[in-house]
C-alpha positions in Angstrom: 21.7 -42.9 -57.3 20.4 -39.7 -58.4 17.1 -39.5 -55.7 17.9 -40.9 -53.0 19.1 -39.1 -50.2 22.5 -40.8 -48.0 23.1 -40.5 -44.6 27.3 -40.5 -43.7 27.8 -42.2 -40.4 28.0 -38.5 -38.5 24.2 -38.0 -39.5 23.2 -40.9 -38.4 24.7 -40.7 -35.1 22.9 -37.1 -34.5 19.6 -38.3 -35.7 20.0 -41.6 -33.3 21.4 -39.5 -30.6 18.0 -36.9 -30.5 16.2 -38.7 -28.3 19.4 -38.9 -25.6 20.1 -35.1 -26.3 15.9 -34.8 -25.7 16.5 -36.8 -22.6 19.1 -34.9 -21.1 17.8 -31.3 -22.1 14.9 -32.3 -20.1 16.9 -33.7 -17.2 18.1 -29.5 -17.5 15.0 -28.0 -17.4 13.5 -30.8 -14.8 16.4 -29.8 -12.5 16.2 -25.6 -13.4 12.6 -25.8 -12.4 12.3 -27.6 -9.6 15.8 -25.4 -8.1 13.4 -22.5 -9.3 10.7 -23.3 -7.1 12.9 -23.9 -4.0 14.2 -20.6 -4.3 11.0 -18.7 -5.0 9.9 -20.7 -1.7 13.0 -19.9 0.0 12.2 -16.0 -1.0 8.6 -16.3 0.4 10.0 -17.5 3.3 12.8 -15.0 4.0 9.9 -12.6 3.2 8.1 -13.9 5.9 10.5 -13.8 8.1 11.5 -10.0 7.3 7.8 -9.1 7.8 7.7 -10.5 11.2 11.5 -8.7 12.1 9.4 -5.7 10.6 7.0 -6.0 13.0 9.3 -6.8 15.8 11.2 -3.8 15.3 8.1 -1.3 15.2 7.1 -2.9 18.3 10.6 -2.6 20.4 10.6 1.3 18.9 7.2 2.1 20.6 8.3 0.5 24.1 11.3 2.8 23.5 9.4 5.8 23.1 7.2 4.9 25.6 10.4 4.2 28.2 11.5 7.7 27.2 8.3 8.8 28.1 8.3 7.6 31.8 12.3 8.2 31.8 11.6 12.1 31.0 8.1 11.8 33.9 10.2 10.6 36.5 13.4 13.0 35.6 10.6 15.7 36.2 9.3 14.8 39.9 12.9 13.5 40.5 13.4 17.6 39.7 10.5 18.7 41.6 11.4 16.5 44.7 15.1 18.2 44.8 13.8 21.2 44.7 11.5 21.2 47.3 14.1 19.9 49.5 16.2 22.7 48.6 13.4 24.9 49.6 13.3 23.5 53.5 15.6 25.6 55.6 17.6 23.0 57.5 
């Protein structure tokens, strides 16, 4: 039969098998995408959580300075107090 096209049993398996192959391949990208959008939310809310660590940090380094501050004031009338008892004559 010179026109007509023959399927073997291999081709016909394929061309029943698309919409299982369709199926699963969307199963794939069902699953990629919705992993996708856990981590992007995971990343926004390790982000988050950096910011406020940030934020944290700058805080705790300005009570520092300030603690050096009053360290380096009371170092200085600690100085001036010894010094004026080394001035009375016992």
């Amino acid at each position: 039969m010179a026109g007509e096209i023959r399927l073997d049993q291999s081709e016909k398996m394929a061309t029943g098998g698309e919409p299982e192959l369709l199926e699963n391949l969307e199963e794939k990208v069902g699953y990629l995408l919705t992993k996708y959008q856990e981590l992007k939310r995971e990343r926004d809310e390790l982000a988050v959580g950096l910011d406020m660590e940030r934020e944290k940090m700058a805080q705790m380094e300005m009570r520092l300075e300030f603690f050096s501050q009053e360290r380096e004031k009371l170092k200085a009338r600690i100085d001036q107090l010894l010094q004026r008892l080394k001035s009375i004559d016992i």
